[in-house]
C-alpha positions in Angstrom: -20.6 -33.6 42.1 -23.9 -32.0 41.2 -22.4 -28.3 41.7 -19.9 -29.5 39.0 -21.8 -30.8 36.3 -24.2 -27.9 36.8 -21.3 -25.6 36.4 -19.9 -27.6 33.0 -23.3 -27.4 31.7 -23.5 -23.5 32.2 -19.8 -22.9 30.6 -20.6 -25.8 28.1 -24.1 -23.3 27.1 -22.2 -20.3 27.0 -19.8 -21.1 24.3 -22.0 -22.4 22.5 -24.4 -19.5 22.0 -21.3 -17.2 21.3 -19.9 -19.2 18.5 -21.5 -17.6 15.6 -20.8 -18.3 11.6 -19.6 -14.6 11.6 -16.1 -15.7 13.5 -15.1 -17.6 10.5 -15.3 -14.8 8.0 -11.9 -13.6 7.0 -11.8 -9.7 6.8 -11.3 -8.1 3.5 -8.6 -5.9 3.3 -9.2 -2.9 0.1 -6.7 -1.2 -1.8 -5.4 2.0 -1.2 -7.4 4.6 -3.7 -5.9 5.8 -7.1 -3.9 8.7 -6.9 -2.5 10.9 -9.5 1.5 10.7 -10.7 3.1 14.0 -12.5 6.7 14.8 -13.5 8.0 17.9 -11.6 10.5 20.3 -12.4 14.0 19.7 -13.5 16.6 20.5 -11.0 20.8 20.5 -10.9 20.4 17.1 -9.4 17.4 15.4 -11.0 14.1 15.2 -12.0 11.4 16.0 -9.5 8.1 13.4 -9.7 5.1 14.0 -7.1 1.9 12.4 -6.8 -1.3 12.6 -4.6 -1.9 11.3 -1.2 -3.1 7.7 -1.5 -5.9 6.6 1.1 -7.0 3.7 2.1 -10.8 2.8 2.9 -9.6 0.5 5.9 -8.1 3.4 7.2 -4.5 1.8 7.3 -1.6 3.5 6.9 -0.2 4.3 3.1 3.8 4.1 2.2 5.1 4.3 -1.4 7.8 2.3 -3.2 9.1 4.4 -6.4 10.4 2.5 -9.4 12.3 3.3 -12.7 12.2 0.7 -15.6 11.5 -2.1 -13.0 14.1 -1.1 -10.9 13.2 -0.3 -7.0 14.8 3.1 -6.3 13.1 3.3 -3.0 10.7 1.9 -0.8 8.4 3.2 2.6 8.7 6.4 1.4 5.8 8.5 3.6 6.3 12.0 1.3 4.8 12.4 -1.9 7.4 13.8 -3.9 11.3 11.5 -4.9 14.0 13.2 -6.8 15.5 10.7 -9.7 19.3 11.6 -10.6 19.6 12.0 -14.1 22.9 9.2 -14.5 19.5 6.8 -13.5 17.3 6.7 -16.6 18.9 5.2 -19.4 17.5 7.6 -22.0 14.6 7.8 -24.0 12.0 6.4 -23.0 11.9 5.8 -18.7 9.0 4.4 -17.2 8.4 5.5 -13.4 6.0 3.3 -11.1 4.9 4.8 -7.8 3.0 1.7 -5.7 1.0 2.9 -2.6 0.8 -0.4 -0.3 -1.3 -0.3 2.9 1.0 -3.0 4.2 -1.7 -5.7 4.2 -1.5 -6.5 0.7 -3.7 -3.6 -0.5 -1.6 -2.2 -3.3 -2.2 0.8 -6.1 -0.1 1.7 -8.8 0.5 4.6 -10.9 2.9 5.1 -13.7 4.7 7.8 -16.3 6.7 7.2 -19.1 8.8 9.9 -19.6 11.3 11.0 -22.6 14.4 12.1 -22.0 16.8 13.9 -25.1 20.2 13.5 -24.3 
């Protein structure tokens, strides 16, 4: 009987000293980094819009959802670069919304507002 509450006393010691007030600290997750959105050329099927790699100080993985006028056109897209049929914008003014996500909440976003004649 002594062996054991020798023994509880040890393991009862032990967790104590490794509980710490740092175990209760949520981590904070930070948004992917600003990156730059430009329309590309005009092609037979569309118009062509790119922007910059996206990175993320938490070194998490960055996917893009691409937008136009609210709209999701696509979403965990890994390129940099979408092609928007034309029969999509609605003429004059279109806005396009590129959102980098980290998948942990962490989000960026960049728009254009382009101007189309028909």
């Amino acid at each position: 009987m002594k062996n054991f509450k020798t023994l509880m006393l040890l393991c009862l010691t032990v967790l104590l000293f490794n509980c710490n007030a740092d175990d209760d600290q949520a981590q904070v997750n930070n948004n992917p980094s600003a990156f730059t959105l430009t329309e590309g050329v005009a092609t037979a099927d569309g118009i062509t819009f790119n922007w910059t790699a996206s990175l993320d100080p938490d070194n998490q993985d960055v996917v893009y959802a691409i937008f136009l006028n609210g709209d999701l056109l696509s979403d965990n897209l890994s390129a940099l670069t979408y092609v928007i049929d034309y029969n999509l914008f609605v003429g004059g003014e279109d806005t396009i919304v590129v959102v980098a996500s980290d998948g942990f909440g962490g989000v960026t976003e960049q728009q254009i507002v382009v101007n189309l004649i028909s």
